[in-house]
C-alpha positions as CSV (number, residue, x, y, z in Angstrom):
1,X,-8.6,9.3,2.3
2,X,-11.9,10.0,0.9
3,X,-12.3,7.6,-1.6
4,X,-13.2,5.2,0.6
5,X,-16.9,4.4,0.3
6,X,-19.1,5.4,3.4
7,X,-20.7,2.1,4.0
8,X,-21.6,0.1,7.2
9,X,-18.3,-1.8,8.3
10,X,-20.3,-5.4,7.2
11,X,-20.8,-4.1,3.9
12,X,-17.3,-2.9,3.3
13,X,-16.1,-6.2,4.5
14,X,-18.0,-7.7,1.9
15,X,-17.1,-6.0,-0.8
16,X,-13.8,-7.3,0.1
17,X,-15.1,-11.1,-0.1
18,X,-16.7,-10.7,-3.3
19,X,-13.7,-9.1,-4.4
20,X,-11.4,-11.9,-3.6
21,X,-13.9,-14.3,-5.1
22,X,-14.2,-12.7,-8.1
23,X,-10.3,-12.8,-8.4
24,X,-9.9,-16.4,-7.9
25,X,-12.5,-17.6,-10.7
26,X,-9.6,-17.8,-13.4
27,X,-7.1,-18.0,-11.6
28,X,-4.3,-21.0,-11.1
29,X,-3.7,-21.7,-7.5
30,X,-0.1,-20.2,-8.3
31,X,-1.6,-16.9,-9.6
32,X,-3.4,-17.1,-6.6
33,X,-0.8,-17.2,-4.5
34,X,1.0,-14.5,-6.3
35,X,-2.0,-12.4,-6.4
36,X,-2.8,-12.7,-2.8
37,X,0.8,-12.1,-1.3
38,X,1.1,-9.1,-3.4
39,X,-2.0,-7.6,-2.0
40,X,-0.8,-8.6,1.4
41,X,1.8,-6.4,0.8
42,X,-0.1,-3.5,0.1
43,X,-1.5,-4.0,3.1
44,X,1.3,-4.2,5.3
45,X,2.5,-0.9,3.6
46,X,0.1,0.9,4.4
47,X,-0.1,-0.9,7.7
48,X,3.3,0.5,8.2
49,X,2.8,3.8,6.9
50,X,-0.1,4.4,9.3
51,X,1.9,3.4,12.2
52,X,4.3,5.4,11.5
53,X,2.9,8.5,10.8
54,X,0.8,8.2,14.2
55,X,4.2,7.9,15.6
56,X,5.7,10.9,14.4
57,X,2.4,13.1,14.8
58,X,2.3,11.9,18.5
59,X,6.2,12.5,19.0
60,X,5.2,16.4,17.4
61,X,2.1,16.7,20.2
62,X,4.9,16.9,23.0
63,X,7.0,20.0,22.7
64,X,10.8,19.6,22.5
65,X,10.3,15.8,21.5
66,X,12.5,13.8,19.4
67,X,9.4,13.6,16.7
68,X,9.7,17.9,17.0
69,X,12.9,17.3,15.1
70,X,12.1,14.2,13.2
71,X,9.1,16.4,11.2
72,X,10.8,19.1,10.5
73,X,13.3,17.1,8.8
74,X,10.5,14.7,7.1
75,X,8.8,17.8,5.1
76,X,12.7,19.2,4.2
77,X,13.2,14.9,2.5
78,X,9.2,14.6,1.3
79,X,9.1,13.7,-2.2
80,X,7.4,15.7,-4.6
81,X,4.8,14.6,-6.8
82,X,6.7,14.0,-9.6
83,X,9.2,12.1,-8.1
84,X,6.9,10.0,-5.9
85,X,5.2,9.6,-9.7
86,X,8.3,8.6,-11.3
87,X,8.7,5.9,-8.3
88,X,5.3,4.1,-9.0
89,X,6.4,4.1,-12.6
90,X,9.3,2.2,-11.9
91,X,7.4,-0.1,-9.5
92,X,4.6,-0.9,-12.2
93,X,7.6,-1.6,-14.8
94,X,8.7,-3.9,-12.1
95,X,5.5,-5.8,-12.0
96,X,5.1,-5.8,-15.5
97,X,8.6,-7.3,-16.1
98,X,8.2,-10.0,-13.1
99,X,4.8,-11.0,-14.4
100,X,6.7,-11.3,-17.9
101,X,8.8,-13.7,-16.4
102,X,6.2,-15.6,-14.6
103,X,4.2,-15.8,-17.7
104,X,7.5,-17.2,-19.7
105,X,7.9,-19.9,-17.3
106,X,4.4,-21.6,-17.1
């Protein structure tokens, strides 16, 4: 990914503090809590997705491997950018309509 900033480890680590510090000035400690677990899972999704696709591209480095197979198939089932759009759409509507709720019960 190249958005990523090309800063000394300690500094991006930082940025992450401040960050987190920045977002708990306003913030109830149930916000918080939301807030923080739904970053967490961002992390672990990528986490996951990381994993996986060193799986597969180490499975595709031996010939005649299970992952041989498993790639070909995985670029046949790879969304496109529209639909892959279309999905983060429906996630944020998600969001929106959970935070709704939170908001209506506070």
């Amino acid at each position: 990914m190249q958005n990523l900033p090309n800063v000394p480890p300690q500094l991006f680590t930082l940025s992450a503090v401040v960050v987190g510090f920045l977002l708990v000035d306003d913030a109830t400690p149930n916000e918080q809590n939301a807030l923080g677990n739904w970053l967490m899972l961002v992390s672990q999704y990528l986490c996951t997705s990381a994993a996986y696709g060193q799986l597969l591209q180490s499975n595709t480095q031996t010939p005649g491997s299970f992952g041989e197979n498993n790639q070909s198939q995985n670029q046949n089932n790879t969304p496109t950018n529209e639909e892959t759009m279309n999905m983060l759409i429906k996630m944020v509507n998600a969001l929106n309509q959970e935070i709704d709720e939170i908001k209506k019960n506070l």
